[in-house]
RONUFI-374597 format. One record per residue: x negated, z negated, y negated of N, C-alpha, C in turn; residue in three letters; residue number from 1. Coordinates in steps of 0.2 Angstrom, whole numbers, plus 5000, padded with zeros to 4 digits. Example, Ala and Ser with C-alpha at 12.3 -4.5 7.8 and 13.67 -1.06 7.14 Angstrom:
<nodes>
NODE n_xx n_zz n_yy ca_xx ca_zz ca_yy c_xx c_zz c_yy dodren fike
NODE 4934 4961 5028  4938  4961  5022 4934 4961 5016    ALA    1
NODE 4936 4965 5011  4932  4964  5005 4936 4961 5000    SER    2
</nodes>
This chain:
<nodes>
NODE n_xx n_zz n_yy ca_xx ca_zz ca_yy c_xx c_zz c_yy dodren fike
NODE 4786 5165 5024  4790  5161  5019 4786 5157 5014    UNK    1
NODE 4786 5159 5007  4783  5155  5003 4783 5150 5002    UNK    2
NODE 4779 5144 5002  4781  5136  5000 4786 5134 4994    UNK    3
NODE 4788 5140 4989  4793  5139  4984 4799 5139 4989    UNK    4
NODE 4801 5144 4993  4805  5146  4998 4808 5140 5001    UNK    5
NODE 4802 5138 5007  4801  5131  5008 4807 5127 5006    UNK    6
NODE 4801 5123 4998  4807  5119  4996 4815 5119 4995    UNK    7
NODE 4814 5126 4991  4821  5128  4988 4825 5127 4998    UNK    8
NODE 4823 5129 5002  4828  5128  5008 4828 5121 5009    UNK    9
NODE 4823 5117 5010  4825  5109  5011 4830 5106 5006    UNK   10
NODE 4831 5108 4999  4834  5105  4996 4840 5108 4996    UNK   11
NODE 4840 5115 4999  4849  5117  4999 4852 5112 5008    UNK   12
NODE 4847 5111 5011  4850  5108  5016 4851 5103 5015    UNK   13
NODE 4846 5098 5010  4850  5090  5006 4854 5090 5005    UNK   14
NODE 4854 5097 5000  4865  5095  4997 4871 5099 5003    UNK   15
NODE 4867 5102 5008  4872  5101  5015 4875 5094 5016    UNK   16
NODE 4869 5093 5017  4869  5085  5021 4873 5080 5015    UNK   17
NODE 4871 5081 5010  4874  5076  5004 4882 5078 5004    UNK   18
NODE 4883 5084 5004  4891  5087  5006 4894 5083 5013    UNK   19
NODE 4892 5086 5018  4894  5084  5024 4895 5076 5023    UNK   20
NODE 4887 5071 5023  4891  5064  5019 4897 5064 5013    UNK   21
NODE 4898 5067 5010  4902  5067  5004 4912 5067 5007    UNK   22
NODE 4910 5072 5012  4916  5075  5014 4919 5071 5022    UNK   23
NODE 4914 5067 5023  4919  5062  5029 4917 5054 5024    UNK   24
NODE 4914 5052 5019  4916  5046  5014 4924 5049 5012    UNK   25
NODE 4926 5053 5012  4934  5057  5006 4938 5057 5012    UNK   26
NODE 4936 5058 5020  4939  5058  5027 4941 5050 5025    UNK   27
NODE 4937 5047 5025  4939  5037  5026 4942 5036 5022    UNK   28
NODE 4941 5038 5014  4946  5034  5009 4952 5038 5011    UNK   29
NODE 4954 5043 5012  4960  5047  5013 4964 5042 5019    UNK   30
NODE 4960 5039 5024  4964  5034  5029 4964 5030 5025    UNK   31
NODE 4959 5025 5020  4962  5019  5018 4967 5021 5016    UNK   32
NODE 4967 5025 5009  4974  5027  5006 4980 5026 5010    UNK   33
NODE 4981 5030 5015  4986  5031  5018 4988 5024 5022    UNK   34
NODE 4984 5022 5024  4985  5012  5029 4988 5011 5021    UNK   35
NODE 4984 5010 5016  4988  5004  5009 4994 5008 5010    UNK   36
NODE 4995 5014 5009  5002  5017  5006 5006 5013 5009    UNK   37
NODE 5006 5015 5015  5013  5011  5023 5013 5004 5021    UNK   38
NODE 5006 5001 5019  5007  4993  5019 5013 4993 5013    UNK   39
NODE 5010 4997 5008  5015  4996  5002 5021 4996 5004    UNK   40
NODE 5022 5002 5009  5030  5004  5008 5033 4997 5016    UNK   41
NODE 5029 4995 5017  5032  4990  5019 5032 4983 5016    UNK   42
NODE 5028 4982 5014  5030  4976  5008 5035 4978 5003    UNK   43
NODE 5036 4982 5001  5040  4986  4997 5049 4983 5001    UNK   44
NODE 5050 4985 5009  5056  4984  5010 5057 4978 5012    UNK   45
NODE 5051 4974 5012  5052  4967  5015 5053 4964 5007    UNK   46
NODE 5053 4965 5002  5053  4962  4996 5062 4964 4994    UNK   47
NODE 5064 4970 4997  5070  4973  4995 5074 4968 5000    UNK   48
NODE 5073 4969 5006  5077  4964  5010 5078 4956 5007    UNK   49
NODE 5072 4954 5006  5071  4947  5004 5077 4944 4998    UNK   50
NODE 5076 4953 4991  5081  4949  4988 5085 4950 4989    UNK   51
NODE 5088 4956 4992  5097  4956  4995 5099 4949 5000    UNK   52
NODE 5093 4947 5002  5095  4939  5007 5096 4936 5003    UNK   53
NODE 5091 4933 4997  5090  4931  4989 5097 4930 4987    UNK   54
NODE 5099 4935 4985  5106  4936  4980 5113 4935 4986    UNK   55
NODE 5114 4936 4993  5117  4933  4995 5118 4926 4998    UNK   56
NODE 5113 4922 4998  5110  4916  4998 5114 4913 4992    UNK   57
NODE 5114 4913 4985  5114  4912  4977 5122 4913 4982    UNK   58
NODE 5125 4918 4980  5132  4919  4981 5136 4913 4985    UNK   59
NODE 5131 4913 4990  5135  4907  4994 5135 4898 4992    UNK   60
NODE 5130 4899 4988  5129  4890  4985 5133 4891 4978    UNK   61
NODE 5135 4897 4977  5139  4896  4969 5147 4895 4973    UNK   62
NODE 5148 4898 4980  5153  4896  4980 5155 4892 4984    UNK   63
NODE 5148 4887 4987  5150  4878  4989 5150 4879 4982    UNK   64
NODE 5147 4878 4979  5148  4872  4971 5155 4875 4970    UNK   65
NODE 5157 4879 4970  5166  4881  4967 5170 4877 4972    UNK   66
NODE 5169 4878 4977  5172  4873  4983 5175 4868 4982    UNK   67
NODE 5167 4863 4981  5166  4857  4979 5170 4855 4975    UNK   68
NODE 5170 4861 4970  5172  4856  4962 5179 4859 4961    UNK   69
NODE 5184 4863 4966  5190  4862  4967 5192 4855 4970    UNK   70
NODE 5188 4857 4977  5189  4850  4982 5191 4844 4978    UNK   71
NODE 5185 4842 4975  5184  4836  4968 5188 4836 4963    UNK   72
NODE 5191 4840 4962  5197  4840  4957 5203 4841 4960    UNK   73
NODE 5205 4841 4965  5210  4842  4967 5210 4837 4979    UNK   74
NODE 5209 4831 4976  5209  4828  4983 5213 4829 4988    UNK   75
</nodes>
């Protein structure tokens, strides 16, 4: 094997090696990815609950204050 030979093999096995790193770095971000997504889709249904709690919450102090301000007008 010629020392051109040589080289050209070493650096076809650097960019193995530079692949193989490349290709479990894209393994990890493909799991963060997917951890954020869930986190998302759960913050997502905690935020969806919170306003439906929100807006039913609002609904019930609108109708003390109509309570009240029947009550108060009419003793």
């Amino acid at each position: 094997m010629t020392n051109e030979e040589q080289i050209m093999l070493q650096s076809i096995k650097k960019l193995f090696s530079e692949i193989d790193k490349l290709k479990s770095d894209l393994a990890l971000k493909r799991e963060e990815l997917q951890t954020m997504y869930m986190e998302h889709k759960g913050l997502t249904k905690k935020i969806e609950t919170l306003q439906k709690e929100n807006n039913c919450l609002r609904n019930k102090v609108n109708q003390l204050k109509e309570d009240y301000q029947t009550m108060y007008e009419h003793p």
